[in-house]
C-alpha positions in Angstrom: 0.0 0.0 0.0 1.2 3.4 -1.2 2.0 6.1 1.9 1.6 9.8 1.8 5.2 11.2 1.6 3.9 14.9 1.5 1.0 16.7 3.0 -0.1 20.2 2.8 -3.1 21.3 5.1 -5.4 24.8 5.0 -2.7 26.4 2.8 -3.7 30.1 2.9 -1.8 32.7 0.4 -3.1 36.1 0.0 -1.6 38.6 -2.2 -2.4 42.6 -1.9 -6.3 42.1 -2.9 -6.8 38.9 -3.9 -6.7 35.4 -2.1 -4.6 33.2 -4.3 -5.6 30.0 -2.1 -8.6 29.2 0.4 -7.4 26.4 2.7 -6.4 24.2 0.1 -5.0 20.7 1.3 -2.8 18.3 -0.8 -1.1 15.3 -0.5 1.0 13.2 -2.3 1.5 9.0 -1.8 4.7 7.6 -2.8 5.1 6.2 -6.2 2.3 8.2 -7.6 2.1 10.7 -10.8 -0.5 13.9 -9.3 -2.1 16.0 -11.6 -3.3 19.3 -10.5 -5.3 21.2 -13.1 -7.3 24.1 -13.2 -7.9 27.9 -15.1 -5.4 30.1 -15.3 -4.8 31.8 -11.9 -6.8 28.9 -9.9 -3.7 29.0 -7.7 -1.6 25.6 -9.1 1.7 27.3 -9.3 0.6 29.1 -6.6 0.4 26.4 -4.4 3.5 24.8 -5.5 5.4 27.9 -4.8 4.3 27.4 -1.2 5.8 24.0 -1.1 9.0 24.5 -2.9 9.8 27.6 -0.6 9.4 30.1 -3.4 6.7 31.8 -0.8 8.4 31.4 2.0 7.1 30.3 5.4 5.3 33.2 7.1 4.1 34.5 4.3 0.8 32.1 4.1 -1.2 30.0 6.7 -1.2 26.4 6.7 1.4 23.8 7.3 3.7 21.7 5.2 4.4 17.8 6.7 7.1 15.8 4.6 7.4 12.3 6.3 5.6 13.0 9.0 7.9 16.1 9.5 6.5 20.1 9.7 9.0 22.0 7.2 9.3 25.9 7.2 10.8 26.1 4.3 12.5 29.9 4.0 13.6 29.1 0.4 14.0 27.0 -2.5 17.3 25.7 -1.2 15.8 24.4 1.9 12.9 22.3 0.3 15.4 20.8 -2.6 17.2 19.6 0.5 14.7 17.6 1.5 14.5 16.5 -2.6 11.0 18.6 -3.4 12.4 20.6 -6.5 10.1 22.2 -8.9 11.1 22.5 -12.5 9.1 26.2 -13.3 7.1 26.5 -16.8 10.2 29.1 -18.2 13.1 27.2 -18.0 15.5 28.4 -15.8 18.6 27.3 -17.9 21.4 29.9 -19.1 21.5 29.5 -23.0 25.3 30.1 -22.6 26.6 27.9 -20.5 27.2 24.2 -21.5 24.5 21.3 -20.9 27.0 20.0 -17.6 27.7 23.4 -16.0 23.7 23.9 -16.2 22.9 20.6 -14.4 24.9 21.4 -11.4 24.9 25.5 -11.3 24.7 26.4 -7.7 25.5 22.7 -6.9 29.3 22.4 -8.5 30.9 19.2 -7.7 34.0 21.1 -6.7 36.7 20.8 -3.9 38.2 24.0 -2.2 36.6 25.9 -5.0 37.9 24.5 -7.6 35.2 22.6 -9.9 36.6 18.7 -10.9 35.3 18.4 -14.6 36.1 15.7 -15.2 33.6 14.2 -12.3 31.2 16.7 -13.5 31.2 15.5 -17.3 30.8 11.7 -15.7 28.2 12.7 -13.7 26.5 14.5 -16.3 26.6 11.7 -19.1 24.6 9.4 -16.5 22.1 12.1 -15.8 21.6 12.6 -19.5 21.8 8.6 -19.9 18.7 8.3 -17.4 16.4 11.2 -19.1 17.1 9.3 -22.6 19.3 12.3 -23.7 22.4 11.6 -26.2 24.2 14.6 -26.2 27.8 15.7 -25.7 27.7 17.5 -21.9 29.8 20.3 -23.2 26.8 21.4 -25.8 25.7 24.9 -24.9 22.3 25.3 -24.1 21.1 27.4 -27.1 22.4 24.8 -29.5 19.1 22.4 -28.1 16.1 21.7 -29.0 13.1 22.7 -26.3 12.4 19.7 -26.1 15.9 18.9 -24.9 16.2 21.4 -22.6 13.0 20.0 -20.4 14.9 16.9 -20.4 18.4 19.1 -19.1 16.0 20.3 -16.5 15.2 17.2 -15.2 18.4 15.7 -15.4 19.5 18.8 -13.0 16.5 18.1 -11.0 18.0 14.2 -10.8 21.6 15.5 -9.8 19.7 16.7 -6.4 18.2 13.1 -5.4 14.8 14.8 -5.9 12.0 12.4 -4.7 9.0 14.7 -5.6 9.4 16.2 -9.1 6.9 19.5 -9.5 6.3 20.4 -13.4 4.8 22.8 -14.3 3.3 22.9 -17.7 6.1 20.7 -18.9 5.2 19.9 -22.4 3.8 23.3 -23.1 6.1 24.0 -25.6 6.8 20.6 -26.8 5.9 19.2 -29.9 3.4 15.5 -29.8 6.7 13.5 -29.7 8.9 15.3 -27.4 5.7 15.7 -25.1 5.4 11.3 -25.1 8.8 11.3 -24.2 8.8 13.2 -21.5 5.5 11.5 -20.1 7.2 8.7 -20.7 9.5 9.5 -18.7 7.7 10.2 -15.8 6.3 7.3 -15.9 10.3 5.8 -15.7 10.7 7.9 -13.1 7.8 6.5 -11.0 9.1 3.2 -10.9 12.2 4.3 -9.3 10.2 5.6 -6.7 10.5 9.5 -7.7 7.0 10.8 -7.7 5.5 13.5 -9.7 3.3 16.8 -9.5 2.2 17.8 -12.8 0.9 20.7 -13.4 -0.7 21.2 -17.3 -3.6 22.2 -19.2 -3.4 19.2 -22.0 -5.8 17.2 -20.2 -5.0 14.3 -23.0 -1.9 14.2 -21.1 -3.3 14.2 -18.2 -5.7 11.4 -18.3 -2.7 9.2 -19.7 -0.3 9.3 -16.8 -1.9 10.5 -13.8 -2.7 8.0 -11.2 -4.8 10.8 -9.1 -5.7 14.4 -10.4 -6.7 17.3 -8.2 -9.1 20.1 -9.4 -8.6 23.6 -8.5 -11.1 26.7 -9.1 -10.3 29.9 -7.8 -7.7 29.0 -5.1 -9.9 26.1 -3.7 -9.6 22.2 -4.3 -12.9 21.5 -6.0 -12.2 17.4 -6.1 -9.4 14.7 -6.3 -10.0 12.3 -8.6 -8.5 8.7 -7.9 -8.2 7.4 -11.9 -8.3 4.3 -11.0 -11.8 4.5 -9.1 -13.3 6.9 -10.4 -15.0 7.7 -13.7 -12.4 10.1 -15.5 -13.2 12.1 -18.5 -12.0 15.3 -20.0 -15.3 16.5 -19.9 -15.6 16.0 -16.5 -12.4 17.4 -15.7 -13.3 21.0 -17.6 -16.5 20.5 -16.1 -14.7 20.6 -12.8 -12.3 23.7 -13.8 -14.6 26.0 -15.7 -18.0 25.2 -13.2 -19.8 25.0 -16.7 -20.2 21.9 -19.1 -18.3 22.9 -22.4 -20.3 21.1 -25.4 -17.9 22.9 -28.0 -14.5 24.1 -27.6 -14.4 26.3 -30.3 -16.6 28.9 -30.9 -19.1 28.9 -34.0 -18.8 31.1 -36.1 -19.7 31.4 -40.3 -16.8 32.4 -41.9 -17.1 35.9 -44.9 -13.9 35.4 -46.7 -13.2 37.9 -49.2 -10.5 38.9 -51.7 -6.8 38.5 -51.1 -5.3 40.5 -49.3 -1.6 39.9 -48.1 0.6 37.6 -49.9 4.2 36.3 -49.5 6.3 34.8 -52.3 9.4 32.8 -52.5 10.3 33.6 -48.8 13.8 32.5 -48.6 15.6 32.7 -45.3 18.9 31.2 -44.0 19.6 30.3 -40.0 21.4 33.0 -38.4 24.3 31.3 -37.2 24.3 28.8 -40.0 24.2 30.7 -42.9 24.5 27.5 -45.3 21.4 26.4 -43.8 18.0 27.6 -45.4 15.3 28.0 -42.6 12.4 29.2 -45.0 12.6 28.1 -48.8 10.9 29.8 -51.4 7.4 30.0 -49.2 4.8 31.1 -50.8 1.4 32.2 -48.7 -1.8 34.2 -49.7 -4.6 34.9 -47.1 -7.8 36.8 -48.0 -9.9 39.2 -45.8 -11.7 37.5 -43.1 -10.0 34.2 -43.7 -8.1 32.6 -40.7 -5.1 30.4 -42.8 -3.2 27.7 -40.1 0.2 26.8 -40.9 0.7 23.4 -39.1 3.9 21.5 -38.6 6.3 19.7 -35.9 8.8 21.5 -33.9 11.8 23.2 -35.7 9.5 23.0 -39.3 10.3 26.3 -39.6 7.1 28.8 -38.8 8.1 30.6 -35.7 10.9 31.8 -38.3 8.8 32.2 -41.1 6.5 34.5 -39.0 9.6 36.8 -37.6 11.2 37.2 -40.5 7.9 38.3 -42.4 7.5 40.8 -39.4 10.9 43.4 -39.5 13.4 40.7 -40.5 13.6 40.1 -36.8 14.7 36.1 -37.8 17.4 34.7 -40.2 20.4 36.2 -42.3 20.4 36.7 -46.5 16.2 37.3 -46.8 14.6 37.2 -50.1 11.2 37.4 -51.1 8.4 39.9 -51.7 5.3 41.1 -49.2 2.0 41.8 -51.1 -0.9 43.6 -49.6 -3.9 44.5 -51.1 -1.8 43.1 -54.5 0.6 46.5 -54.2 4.4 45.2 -52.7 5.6 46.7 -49.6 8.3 47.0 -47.4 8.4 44.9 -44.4 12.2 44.6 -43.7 11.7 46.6 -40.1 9.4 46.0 -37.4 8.5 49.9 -37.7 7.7 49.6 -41.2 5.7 46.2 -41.0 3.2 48.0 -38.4 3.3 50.8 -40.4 2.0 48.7 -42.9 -0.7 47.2 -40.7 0.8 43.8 -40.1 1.3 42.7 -36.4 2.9 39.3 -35.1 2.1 38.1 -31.4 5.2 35.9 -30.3 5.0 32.3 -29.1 6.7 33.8 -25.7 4.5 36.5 -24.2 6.9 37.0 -21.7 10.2 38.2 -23.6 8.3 39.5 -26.3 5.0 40.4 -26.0 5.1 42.4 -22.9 7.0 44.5 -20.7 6.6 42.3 -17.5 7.5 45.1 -14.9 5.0 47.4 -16.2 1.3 48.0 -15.7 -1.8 47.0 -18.2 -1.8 50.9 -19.3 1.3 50.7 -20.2 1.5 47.7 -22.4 -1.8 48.4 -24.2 -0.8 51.5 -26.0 3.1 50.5 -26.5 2.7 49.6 -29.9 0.6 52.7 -31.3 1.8 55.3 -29.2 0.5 57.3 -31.8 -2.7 57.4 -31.3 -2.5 58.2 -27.3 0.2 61.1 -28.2 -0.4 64.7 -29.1 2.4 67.0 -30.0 5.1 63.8 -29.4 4.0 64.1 -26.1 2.0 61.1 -24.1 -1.8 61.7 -22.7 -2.4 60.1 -20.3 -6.0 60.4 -19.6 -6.3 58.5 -23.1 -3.9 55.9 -22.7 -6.3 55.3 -19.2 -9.2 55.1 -21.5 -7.8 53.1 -24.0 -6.3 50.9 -21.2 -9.9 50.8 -19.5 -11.5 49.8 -23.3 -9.8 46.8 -23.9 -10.1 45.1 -20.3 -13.5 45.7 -21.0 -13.7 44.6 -24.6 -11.5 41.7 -23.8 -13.2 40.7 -20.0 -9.1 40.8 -18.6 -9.3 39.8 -15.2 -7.3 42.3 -12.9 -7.9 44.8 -9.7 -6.7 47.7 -12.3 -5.3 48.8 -15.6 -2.6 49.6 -13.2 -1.7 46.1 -12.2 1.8 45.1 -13.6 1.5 42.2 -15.8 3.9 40.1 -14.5 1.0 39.7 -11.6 -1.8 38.7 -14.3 -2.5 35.0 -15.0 -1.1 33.6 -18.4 -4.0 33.9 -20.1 -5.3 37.4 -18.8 -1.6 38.3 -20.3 -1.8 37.1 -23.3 -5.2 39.0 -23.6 -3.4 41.8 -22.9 -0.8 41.0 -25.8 -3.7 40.7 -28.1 -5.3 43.7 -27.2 -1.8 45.8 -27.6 -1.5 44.6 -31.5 -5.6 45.4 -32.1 -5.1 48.4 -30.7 -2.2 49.3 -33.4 -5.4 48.7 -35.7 -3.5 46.4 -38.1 -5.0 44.9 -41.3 -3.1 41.3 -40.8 -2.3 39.5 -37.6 0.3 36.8 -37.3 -0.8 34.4 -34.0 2.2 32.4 -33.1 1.0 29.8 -30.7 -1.7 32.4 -29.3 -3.2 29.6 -26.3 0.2 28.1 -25.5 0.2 27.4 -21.5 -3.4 28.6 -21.1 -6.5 26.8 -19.9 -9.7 25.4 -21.7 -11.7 28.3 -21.0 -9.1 31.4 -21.1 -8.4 29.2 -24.7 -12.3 29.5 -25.3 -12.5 33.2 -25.1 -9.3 33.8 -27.3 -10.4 31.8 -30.0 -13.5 33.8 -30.0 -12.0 37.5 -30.1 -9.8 35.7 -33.0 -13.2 35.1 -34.5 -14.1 38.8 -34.0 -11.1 40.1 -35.9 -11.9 37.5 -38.6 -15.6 38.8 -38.8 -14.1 42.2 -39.3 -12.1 41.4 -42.5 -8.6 41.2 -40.8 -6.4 38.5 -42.6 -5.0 36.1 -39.7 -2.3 33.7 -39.9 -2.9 30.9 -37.2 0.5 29.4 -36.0 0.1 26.3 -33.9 1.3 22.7 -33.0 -2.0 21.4 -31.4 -3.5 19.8 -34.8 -7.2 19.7 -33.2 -6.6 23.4 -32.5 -5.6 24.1 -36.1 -8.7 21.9 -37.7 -11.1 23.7 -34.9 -10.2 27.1 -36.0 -9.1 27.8 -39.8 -10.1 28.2 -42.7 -7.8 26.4 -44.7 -4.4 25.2 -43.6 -0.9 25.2 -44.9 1.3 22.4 -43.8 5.0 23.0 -43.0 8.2 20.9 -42.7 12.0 21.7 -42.6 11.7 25.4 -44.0 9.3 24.7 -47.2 5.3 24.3 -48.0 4.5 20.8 -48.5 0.8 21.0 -49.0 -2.6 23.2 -48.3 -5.6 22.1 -47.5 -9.0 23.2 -47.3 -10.8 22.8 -43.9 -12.9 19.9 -45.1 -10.3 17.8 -46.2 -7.9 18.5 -43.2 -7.5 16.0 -40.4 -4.3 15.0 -38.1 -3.7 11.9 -40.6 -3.5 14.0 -43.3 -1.5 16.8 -42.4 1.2 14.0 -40.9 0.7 12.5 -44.2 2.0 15.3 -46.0 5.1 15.6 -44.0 6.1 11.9 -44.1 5.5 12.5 -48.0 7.8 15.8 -47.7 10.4 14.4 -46.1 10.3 11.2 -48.5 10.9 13.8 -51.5 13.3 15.5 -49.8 15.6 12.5 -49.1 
């Protein structure tokens, strides 16, 4: 019979005007994988900050028992002591340093301050051995895949005997097969008697691995779910998170597609630091007015780079190609002179490049159409207020103020707030690069519908993202991408997942 290793009981966290968490209590057995889902700002991370020390003790109610034991934990340092490490949604990994002196940063297998590498390289490779990773421990960081680097981060989390493992949102970022790996990992790592807290909105995911799931709504437990007792849907899980059944998960919505209205041809793009290697070859893309157009593919096919080097040349070295919109050719070879020529791109990663994290919601709003809130080249601000005050209306973003910083707001009240920063620069075509990435059903729900809205009002949307049933739910017709080139377009009735996968296999058949 399993035994609970790890209790947490009435946790209480309150943050200036809002109670994160309502005496939530927790446990954990040995042996066991523990989802925790919920919306976006339910209070997961929250809570798992409170056990990994991140809040430290004193600065919520409750108590924390780990065998048996009350911990205080004052920091992060204390609870990985006792092997509780959590492995944060950004990866905390320094793109500069190698894959071995990442692993044990801050925990240097050294001896009167000088660091033994060779130990350190041994140790490394059987770290990297057990996570099912076959690279050379002196790779740097930035020369891996995402997908990679989750698997670093775990292998670090290994090199401190950990015995409970908190993800969160681990295979937010990861493509279908990178995400079985690392589930299938944890699954590994279960039998060595490590368990696992995983927090993640890909219920799929969920349903697969996790022997007992806990459902938080607005910083209370709402249920725990044994999966081996109990009748487990996903249905019944959103049911649990949102408080409302959700029949459809994408909105309706009758599409009015009109003429064409932006157009890129022969897009040719080579990697930044390999400039033999193309990343975008001789792309060609046309969307129309009111027409949402997907561009599917796995990991590293080549759209995130397609998309910033469309918007300013912001990706990739030696660019050709030409930019049509409304069938005239334009410029686009700054960021300043695609906006001015009403194209906007919304990153995959809000958080370096869609928002200034430190500042308020007023702030970010207006920052890309200063313009319009200026008079004389001089801010007013009793219009950026309004403006600010519009779009948390328009867009229902859940905060105490427009003067809350974002960094405060939950991931999908910020990415609400991303969106509403590129309407407000009133562009004509919006490029969506993974727009729902790490958000919840229902946060995904009310994107996809003011995605809808802009549709309805004739702006041309191109839809980047890697969840296929996101890409058949929501456009219009869909190109399919693979290792920097177009290798087929389909119309929304004859797209499915078998297809599109299809077309790749087939792609990279031709190309070998």
């Amino acid at each position: 019979m399993t035994k609970t290793i790890l209790e947490m009981r009435m946790i209480t966290k309150t943050f200036p005007g809002v109670k994160a968490l309502s005496d939530v209590s927790f446990e954990i057995k040995s042996d066991e994988i523990h989802a925790l889902v919920g919306e976006n700002g339910a209070g997961k991370s929250t809570l798992m900050k409170v056990l990994s020390g991140v809040y430290p003790h004193g600065t919520y109610d409750g108590q924390i028992l780990y065998e048996g034991e009350e911990c205080q934990f004052r920091d992060i340092k204390q609870s990985e002591e006792k092997g509780i490490v959590i492995i944060h949604q950004e990866l905390a990994l320094v793109p500069y340093l190698s894959i071995a002196e990442n692993i044990f940063l801050g925990n240097e297998t050294a001896r009167g301050g000088i660091i033994n590498w060779n130990t350190t390289i041994a140790k490394t490779r059987q770290l990297l051995q057990k996570v099912g990773l076959d690279e050379n421990p002196n790779t740097l960081i930035k020369d891996i895949g995402v997908g990679k680097q989750q698997l670093v981060e775990i292998a670090k989390a290994l090199s401190k005997d950990v015995k409970v493992l908190i993800l969160d949102e681990p295979t937010a970022a990861l493509n279908e097969t990178d995400s079985d790996n690392l589930l299938k990992l944890l699954l590994e790592l279960k039998k060595q008697g490590i368990s696992s807290v995983l927090i993640s909105h890909k219920l799929n995911e969920v349903v697969k691995v996790a022997n007992v799931i806990t459902i938080i709504r607005d910083g209370a437990v709402i249920e725990t779910l044994d999966v081996q007792k109990d009748d487990i849907s996903e249905d019944r899980i959103i049911r649990g998170m949102v408080g409302r059944d959700m029949t459809h998960r994408f909105p309706a919505r009758t599409p009015k597609i009109g003429e064409v209205i932006f157009e890129v041809q022969d897009w040719t793009a080579y990697h930044p630091l390999n400039e033999e290697r193309k990343i975008s070859d001789q792309v060609a893309i046309k969307v129309r007015a009111g027409e949402i157009v997907g561009i599917a593919g796995l990991m590293g096919a080549g759209r995130t780079e397609l998309a910033m080097g469309i918007f300013g040349h912001s990706y990739g070295k030696r660019i050709s190609g030409k930019v049509f919109k409304n069938g005239q050719k334009i410029d686009t070879s700054s960021v300043d002179k695609a906006i001015k020529h009403g194209i906007a791109y919304v990153s995959e990663d809000r958080k370096n490049y869609g928002l200034v994290l430190a500042n308020d919601i007023k702030f970010n709003v207006t920052l890309a159409n200063l313009e319009d809130v200026s008079k004389g080249g001089v801010l007013d601000d009793n219009k950026e207020i309004s403006v600010a005050h519009e779009y948390c209306k328009r867009f229902s973003i859940k905060t105490p103020g427009i003067f809350q910083k974002t960094v405060n707001l939950s991931g999908g009240n910020q990415q609400k707030v991303v969106l509403s920063k590129w309407i407000f620069s009133q562009p004509d075509v919006l490029i969506l690069d993974e727009p729902t990435r790490g958000i919840d059903v229902g946060a995904k729900y009310e994107i996809y519908g003011i995605i809808n809205e802009l549709a309805a009002a004739g702006k041309a949307v191109i839809f980047i993202s890697s969840e296929m049933p996101e890409i058949l739910g929501m456009c219009d017709r869909i190109y399919v991408m693979d290792e920097g080139r177009m290798c087929a377009e389909l119309n929304r009735e004859e797209a499915s997942q078998e297809i599109i996968m299809k077309a790749i296999l087939s792609s990279r058949g031709r190309a070998s």
